[in-house]
MARDODREN-599407 format. One record per residue (C-alpha): x, y, z; residue in three letters. Coordinates in steps of 0.2 Angstrom, whole numbers. Layout:
BEGIN
       x       y       z    aa
       X       Y       Z   ALA
...
! end
This chain:
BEGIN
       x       y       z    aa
      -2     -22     -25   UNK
     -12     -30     -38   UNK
     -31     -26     -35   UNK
     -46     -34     -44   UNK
     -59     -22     -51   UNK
     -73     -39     -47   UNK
     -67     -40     -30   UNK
     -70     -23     -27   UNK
     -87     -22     -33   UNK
     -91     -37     -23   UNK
     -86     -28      -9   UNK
     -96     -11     -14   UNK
    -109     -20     -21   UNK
    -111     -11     -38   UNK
    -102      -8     -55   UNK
     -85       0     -57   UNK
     -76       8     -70   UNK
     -59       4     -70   UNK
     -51      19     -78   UNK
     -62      31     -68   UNK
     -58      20     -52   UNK
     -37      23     -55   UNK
     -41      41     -57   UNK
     -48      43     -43   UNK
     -36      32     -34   UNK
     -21      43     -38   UNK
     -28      60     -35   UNK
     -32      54     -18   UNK
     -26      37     -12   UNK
     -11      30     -20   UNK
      -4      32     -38   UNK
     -11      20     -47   UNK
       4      13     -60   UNK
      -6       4     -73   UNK
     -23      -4     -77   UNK
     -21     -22     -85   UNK
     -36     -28     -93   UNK
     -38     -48     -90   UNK
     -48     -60    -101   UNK
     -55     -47    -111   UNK
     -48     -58    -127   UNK
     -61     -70    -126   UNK
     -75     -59    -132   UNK
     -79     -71    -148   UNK
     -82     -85    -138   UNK
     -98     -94    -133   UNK
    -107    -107    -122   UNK
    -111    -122    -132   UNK
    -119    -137    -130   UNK
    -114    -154    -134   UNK
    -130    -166    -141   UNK
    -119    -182    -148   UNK
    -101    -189    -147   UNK
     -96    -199    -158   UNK
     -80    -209    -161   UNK
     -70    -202    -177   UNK
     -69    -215    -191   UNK
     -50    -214    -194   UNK
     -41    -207    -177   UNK
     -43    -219    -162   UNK
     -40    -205    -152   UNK
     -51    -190    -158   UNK
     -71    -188    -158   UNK
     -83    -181    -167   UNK
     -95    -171    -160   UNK
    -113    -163    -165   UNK
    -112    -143    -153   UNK
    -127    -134    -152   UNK
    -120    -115    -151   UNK
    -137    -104    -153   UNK
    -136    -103    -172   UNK
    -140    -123    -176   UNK
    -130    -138    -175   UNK
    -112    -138    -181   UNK
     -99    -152    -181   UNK
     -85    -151    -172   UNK
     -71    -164    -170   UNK
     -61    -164    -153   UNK
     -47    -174    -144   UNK
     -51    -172    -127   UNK
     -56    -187    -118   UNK
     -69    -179    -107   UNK
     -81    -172    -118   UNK
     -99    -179    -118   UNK
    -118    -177    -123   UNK
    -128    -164    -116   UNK
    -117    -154    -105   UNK
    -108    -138    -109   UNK
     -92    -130    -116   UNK
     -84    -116    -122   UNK
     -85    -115    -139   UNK
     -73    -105    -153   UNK
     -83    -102    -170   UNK
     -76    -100    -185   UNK
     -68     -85    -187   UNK
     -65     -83    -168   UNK
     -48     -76    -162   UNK
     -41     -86    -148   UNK
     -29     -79    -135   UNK
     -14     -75    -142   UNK
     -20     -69    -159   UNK
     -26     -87    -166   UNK
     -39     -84    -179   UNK
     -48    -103    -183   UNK
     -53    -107    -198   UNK
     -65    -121    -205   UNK
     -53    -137    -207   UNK
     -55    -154    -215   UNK
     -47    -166    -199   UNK
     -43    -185    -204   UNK
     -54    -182    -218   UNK
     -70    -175    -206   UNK
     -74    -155    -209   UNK
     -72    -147    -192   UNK
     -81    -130    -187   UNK
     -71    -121    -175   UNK
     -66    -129    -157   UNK
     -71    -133    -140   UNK
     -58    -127    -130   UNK
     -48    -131    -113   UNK
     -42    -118     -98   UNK
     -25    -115    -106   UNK
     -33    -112    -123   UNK
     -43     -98    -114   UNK
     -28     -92    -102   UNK
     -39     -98     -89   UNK
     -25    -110     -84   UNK
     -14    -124     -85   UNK
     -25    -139     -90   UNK
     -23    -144    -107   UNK
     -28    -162    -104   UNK
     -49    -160    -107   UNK
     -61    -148    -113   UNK
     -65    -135     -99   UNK
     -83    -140     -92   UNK
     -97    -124     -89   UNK
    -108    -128     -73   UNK
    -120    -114     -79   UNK
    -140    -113     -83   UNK
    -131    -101     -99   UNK
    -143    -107    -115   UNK
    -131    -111    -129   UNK
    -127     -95    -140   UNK
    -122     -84    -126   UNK
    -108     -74    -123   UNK
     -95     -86    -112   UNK
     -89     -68    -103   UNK
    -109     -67     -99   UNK
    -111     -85     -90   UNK
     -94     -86     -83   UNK
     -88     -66     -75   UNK
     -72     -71     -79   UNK
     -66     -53     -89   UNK
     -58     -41     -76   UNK
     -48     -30     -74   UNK
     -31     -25     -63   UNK
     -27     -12     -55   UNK
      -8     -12     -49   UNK
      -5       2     -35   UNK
      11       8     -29   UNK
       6       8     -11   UNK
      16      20       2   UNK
      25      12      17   UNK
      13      20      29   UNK
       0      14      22   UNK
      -1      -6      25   UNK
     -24      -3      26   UNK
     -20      -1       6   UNK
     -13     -19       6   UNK
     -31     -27       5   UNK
     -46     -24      -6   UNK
     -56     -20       9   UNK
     -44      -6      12   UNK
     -46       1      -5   UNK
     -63      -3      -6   UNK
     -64       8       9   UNK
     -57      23       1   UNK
     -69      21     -16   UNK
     -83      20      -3   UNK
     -80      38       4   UNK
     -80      44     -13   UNK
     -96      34     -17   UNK
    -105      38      -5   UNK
    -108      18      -4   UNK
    -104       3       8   UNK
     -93     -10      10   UNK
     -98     -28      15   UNK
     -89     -42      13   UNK
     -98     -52      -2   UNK
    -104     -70       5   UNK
     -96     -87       5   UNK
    -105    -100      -8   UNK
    -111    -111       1   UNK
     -99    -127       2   UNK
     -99    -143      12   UNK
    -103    -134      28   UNK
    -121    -137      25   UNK
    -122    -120      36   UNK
    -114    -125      50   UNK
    -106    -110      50   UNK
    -120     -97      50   UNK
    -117     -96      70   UNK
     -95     -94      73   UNK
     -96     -76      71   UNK
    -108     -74      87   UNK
     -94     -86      97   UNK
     -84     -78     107   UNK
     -67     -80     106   UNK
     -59     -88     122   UNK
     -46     -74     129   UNK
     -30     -81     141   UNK
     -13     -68     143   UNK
       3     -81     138   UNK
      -5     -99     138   UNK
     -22    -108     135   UNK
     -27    -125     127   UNK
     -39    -126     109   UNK
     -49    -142     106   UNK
     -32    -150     115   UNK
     -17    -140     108   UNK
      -7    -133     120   UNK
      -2    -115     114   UNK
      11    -103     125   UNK
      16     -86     121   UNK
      32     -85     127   UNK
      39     -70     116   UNK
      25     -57     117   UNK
      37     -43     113   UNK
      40     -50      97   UNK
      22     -56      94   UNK
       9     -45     105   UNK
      -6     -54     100   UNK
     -10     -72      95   UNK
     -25     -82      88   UNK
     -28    -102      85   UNK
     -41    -109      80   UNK
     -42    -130      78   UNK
     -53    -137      64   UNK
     -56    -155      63   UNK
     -61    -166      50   UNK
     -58    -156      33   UNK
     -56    -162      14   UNK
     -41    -154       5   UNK
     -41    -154     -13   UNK
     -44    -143     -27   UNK
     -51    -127     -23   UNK
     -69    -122     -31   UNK
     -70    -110     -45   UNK
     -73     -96     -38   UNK
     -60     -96     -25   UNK
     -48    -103     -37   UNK
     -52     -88     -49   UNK
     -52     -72     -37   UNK
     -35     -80     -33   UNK
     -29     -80     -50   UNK
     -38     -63     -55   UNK
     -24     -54     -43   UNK
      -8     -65     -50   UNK
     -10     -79     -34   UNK
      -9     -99     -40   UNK
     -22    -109     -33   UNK
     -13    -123     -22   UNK
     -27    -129     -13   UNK
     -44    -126      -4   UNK
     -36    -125      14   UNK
     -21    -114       8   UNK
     -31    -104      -5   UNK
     -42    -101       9   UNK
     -29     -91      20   UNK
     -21     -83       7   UNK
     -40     -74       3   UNK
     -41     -69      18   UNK
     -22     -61      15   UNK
     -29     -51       0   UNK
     -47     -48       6   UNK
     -41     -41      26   UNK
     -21     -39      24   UNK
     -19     -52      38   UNK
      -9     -65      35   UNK
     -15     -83      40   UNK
      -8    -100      42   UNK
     -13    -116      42   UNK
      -3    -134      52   UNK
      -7    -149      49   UNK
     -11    -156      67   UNK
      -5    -170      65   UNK
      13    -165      61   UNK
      15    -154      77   UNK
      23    -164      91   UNK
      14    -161     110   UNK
       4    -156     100   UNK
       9    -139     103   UNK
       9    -119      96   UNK
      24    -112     106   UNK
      29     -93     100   UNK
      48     -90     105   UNK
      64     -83     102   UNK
      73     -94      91   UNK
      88    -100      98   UNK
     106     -94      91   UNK
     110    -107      76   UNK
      94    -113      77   UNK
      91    -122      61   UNK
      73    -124      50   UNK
      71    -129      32   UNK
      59    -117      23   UNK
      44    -121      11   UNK
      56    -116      -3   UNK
      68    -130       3   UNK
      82    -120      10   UNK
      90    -122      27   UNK
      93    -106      36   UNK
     100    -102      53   UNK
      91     -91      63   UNK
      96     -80      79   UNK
      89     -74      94   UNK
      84     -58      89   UNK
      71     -68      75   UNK
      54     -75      84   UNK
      50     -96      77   UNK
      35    -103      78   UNK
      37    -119      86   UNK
      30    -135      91   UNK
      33    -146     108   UNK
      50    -150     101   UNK
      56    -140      86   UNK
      52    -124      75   UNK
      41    -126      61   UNK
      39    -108      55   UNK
      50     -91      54   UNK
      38     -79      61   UNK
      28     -68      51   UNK
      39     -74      35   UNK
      40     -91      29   UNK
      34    -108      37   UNK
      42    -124      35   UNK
      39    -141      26   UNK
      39    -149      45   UNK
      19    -145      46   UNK
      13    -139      29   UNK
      -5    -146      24   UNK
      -7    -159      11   UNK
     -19    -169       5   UNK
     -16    -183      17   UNK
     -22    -167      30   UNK
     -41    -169      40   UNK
     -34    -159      53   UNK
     -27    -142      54   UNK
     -24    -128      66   UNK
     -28    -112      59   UNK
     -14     -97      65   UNK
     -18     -76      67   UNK
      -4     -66      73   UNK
       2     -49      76   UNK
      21     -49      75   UNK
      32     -33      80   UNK
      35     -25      63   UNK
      55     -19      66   UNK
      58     -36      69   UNK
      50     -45      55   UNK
      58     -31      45   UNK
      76     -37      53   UNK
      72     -57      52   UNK
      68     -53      32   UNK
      84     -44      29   UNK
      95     -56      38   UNK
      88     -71      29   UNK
      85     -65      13   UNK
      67     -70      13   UNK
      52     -61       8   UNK
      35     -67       5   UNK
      16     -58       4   UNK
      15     -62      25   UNK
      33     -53      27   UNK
      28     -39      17   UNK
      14     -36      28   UNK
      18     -38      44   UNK
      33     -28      41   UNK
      23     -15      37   UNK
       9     -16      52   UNK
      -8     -25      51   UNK
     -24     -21      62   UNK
     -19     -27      80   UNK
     -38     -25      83   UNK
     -46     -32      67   UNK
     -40     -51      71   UNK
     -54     -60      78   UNK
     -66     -53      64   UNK
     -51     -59      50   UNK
     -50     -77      61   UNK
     -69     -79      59   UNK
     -68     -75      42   UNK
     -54     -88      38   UNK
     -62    -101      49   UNK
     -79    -100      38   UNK
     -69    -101      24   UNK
     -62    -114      26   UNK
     -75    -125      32   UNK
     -85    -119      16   UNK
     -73    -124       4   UNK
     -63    -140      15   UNK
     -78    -145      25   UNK
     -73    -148      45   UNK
     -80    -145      63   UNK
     -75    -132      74   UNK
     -77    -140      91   UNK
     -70    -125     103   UNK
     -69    -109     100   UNK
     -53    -101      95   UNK
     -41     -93     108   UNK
     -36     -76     111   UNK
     -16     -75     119   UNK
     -16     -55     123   UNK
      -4     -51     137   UNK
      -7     -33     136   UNK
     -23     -28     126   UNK
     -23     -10     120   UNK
     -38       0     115   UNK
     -42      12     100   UNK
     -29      29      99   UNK
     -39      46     101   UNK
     -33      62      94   UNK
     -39      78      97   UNK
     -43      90      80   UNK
     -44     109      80   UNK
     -55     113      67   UNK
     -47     132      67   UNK
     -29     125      67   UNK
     -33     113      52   UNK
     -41     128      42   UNK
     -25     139      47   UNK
     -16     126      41   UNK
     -23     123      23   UNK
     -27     141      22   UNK
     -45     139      17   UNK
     -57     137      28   UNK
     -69     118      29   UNK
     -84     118      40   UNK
     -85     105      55   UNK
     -99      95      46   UNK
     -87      92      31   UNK
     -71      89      42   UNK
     -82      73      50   UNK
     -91      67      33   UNK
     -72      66      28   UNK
     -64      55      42   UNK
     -81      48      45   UNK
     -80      40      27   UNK
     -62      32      29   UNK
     -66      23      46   UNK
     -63      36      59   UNK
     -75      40      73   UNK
     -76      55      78   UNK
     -86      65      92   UNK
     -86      83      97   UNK
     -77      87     113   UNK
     -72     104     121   UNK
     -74     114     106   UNK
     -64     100      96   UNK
     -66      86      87   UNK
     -62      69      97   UNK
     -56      57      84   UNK
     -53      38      84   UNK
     -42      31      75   UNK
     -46      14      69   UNK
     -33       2      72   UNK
     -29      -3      51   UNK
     -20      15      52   UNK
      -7      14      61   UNK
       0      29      52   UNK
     -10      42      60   UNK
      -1      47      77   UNK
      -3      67      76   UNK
     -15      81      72   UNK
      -6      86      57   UNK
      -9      67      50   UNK
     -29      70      53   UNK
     -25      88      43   UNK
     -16      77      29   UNK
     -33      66      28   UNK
     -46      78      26   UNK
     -34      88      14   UNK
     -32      73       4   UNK
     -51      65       3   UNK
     -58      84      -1   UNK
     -44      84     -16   UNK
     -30      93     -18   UNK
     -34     100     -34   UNK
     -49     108     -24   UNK
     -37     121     -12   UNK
     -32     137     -22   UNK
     -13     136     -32   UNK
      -9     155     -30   UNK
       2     161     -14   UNK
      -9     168      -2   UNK
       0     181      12   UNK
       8     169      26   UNK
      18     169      42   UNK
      32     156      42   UNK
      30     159      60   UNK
      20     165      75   UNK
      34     175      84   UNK
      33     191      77   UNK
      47     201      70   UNK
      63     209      79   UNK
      60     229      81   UNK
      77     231      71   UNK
      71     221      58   UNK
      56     230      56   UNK
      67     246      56   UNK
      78     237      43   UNK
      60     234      34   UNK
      57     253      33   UNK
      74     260      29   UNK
      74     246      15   UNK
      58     253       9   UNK
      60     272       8   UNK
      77     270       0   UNK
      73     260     -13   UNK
      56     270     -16   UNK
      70     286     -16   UNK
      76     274     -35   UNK
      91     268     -26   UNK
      96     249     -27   UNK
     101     235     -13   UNK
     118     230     -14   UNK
     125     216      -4   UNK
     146     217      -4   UNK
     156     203       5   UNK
     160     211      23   UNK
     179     210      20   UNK
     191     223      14   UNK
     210     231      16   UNK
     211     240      35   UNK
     207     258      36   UNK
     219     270      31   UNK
     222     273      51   UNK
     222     254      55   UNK
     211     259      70   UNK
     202     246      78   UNK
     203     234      62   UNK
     200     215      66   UNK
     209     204      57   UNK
     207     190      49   UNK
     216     173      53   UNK
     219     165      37   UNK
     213     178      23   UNK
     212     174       6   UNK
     221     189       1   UNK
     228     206       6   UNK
     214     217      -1   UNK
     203     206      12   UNK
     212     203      27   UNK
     198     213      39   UNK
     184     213      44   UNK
     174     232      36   UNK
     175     245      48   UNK
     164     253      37   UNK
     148     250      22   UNK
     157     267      11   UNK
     172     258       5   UNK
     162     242       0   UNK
     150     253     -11   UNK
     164     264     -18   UNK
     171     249     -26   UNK
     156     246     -32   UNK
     156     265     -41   UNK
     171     259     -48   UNK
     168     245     -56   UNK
     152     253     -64   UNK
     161     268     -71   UNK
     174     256     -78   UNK
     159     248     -87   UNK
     153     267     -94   UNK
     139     267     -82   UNK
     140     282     -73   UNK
     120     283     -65   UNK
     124     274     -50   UNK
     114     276     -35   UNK
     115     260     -22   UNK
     112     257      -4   UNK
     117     244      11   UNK
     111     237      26   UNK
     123     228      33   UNK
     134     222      48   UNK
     151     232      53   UNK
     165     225      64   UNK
     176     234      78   UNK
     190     226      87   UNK
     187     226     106   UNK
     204     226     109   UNK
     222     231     101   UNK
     226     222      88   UNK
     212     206      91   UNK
     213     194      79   UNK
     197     181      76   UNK
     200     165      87   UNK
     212     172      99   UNK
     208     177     116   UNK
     197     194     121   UNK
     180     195     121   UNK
     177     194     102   UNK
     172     209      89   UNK
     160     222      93   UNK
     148     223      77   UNK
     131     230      73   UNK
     119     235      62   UNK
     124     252      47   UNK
     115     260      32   UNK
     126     268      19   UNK
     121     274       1   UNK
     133     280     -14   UNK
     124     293     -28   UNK
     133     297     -44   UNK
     130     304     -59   UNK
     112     315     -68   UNK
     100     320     -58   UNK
      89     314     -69   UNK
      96     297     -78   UNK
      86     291     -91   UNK
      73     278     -86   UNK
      70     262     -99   UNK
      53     267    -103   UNK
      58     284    -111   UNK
! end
């Protein structure tokens, strides 16, 4: 996930430091994989104003131009076409280094002196067009900065983002996280105003129209007949927008997070994508047959031809998106070129959805297809946090496209489904961090990231909000607070602990002791494989099946032999101080001549203590 250091102090509404922002990230969020800075190249450049154009004396298609850039008047001479008197340009000075390391250098052009250059979007790495001279809207006075009048230097932070934790797919979502370390807010930042002309300042006090499988918006039928692949859908109908270009602004938050500008009405839904992690999409009305939404099961063999120009065969285990006749979108992956806008477009219906992860996650797989949408919804979005992203794209759109919303949008919710609460002990989540947090700090925590919480029978009720889909379980309330105090703040030496509540066996706290005075007595635990040659009498010896030699074809009758063999092999190494122990299991035949894995009720076996002492009374100890 690529996130723009800008966006985020839109969002938080005050500076931020990119390197300290990753840090901060990792320790506690997500790892944060690199910081990229973007336009940071373009600090020689500077706003400049044009005072007269000129046509040059020996090239037809080059102009001479008089810029005013702060320190006097210098002439300039330019190709573009679109350069004229007394608006403003970026301007490269001699001795400026371009992007991509070009340092310019007074030059003698068709026999005119040129001093330095007015530059285009590609010259800056601002974009593709080379055609004209990039035009500044800005009150900037000549001489300043270009990275002062136009914010276009940034900076990207690229976030390896856990599967469980699709809220981090958004900059809200991150910006969310920086706020509870802040101490700040977030809001989203406002929308320029557009060719709205305010008309939108009322939608988010409308009321979206709620129906369970099928309703009707501004005259498009839309019928849910697949709620268990999408339990929740939103249309909205907008008539009357103007697609074109995007403004730029929009066209630059898109591009600051590696996103092409394709145009107002599209560039619209995917903002909302990367600002709320929900997935939008936009029909052109007047493409869909009926006209009609239908949400179904696609039908086995069913064929559509993606945006990418591929026909693909879907099953019925994939839900389509369809209108009165045919499917025009792969649910929750890739729409079609059947009801895509263009600029031929004043009407378009505006799509929210929830669609069943698992099966998004199986559609992508068997089709091979994956976009930003797919990604997402694959992941889980905020079942409960659509209407608020439908508004948001709906204002949007008419502040950057223009159009009327006639009818509020609908709301198809079969089964609607309400916040999850989860009870938190306070005392379990200090057992189990092993330090102990105070009440107040465990609610400042979760309070921070979103959650509600409310104190309840001595616990703490907590509400999860419904972008966290990860948080089933107490222990996933004890991870969050662990995580937001920091993990570098819990001590890193091992502290005493039980690996479990059910205390210890009476023999095995007798094992415990005998273990303890013995090796205090300077004898040493042996542990010897419980196999061996029968007893000299052969009495009650169980034997083994399928031993792996004769020297261990029983199980020990006894712990002795084992520890004299043992002696043994010491004294054959000269070491003659031996003095060793065991606690261990012996093995008696319940029956003559019993054999493991044949009949009878099994060996009879139980715990023994043996110890071997050879040697001084006094050996000599390492420290003498």
């Amino acid at each position: 996930m690529i996130v723009s250091r800008r966006w985020l102090e839109a969002l938080l509404g005050r500076p931020l430091d990119a390197r300290e922002v990753a840090e901060w990230l990792t320790g506690h969020v997500a790892a944060v994989d690199a910081v990229q800075p973007l336009h940071q190249d373009l600090g020689d450049i500077l706003v400049a104003r044009v005072l007269d154009v000129k046509r040059h004396p020996n090239a037809d298609r080059l102009s001479v131009c008089l810029v005013d850039a702060g320190a006097g008047a210098v002439q300039v001479v330019c190709g573009a076409p679109n350069v004229q008197a007394g608006k403003s340009y970026p301007y490269a000075p001699v001795g400026a280094v371009l992007p991509g390391g070009i340092a310019l250098e007074k030059k003698t052009i068709r026999g005119v002196e040129s001093n330095g250059m007015l530059c285009s979007a590609k010259e800056l790495g601002l974009g593709s067009d080379h055609a004209g001279i990039l035009e500044l809207d800005t009150p900037a006075i000549p001489g300043t900065r270009f990275l002062e009048a136009v914010p276009v230097e940034d900076h990207q932070l690229v976030i390896d983002v856990p599967a469980n934790r699709p809220d981090l797919l958004c900059h809200k979502g991150v910006a969310r996280e920086l706020a509870a370390s802040l101490g700040a807010s977030v809001k989203l930042p406002p929308i320029p105003p557009g060719q709205t002309d305010g008309r939108t300042g009322s939608l988010s006090a409308r009321p979206l129209v709620r129906q369970t499988t099928r309703g009707v918006v501004d005259g498009v039928d839309i019928r849910l007949e697949d709620p268990e692949g999408c339990p929740r859908y939103l249309a909205a109908v907008i008539r009357g927008v103007q697609v074109g270009p995007s403004p730029g602004w929009l066209a630059q938050r898109l591009t600051s997070v590696g996103q092409r500008p394709i145009s107002n009405v599209v560039d619209a839904t995917n903002y909302v994508l990367f600002e709320l992690n929900q997935p939008l999409h936009a029909f052109d009305l007047a493409k869909l047959r009926g006209p009609a939404v239908v949400i179904r099961r696609a039908k086995p063999g069913e064929k559509i031809v993606t945006l990418d120009g591929v026909e693909r065969a879907m099953t019925a285990e994939m839900t389509a998106i369809c209108d009165a006749e045919r499917p025009t979108i792969v649910a929750g992956v890739m729409g079609s070129a059947e009801s895509e806008v263009t600029a031929s477009t004043t009407d378009v219906v505006l799509e929210c959805a929830y669609f069943q992860p698992p099966r998004i996650r199986r559609t992508r797989r068997a089709l091979g297809l994956s976009s930003e949408s797919s990604y997402r919804f694959e992941r889980g979005i905020d079942l409960l946090g659509m209407p608020d992203a439908m508004r948001r794209g709906v204002e949007l759109i008419m502040a950057v496209a223009g159009g009327e919303l006639r009818a509020p949008p609908l709301d198809l919710w079969p089964e609607p489904v309400q916040e999850k609460t989860i009870f938190l002990r306070p005392e379990r989540l200090s057992q189990l961090l092993g330090v102990p947090i105070e009440r107040a700090e465990i609610e400042r925590h979760l309070s921070g990231v979103g959650f509600f919480v409310a104190p309840k029978d001595g616990r703490l009720a907590v509400q999860v909000p419904g972008w966290r889909p990860d948080v089933i379980r107490e222990v996933d309330l004890v991870e969050e607070v662990a995580r937001l105090k920091g993990y570098d703040a819990f001590p890193d030496e091992l502290r005493p602990y039980r690996p479990s509540a059910v205390p210890d066996a009476p023999v095995e706290r007798a094992k415990a002791r005998v273990r303890e005075q013995l090796v205090r007595g300077g004898f040493l635990e042996a542990r010897t494989l419980p196999l061996g040659p029968p007893p000299p009498d052969g009495a009650d010896a169980v034997a083994l099946r399928n031993p792996m030699s004769a020297e261990e074809a029983h199980l020990r009758r006894r712990l002795l032999p084992g520890l004299v063999r043992r002696v043994e092999y010491n004294w054959s190494a000269r070491n003659r101080d031996i003095r060793l122990f065991e606690v261990g299991t012996v093995f008696r035949a319940a029956g003559p001549e019993l054999l493991i894995g044949k009949g009878g009720g099994g060996p009879e076996e139980w715990t023994s203590v043996a110890a071997v002492l050879t040697g001084a009374r006094h050996p000599p100890h390492w420290s003498e």
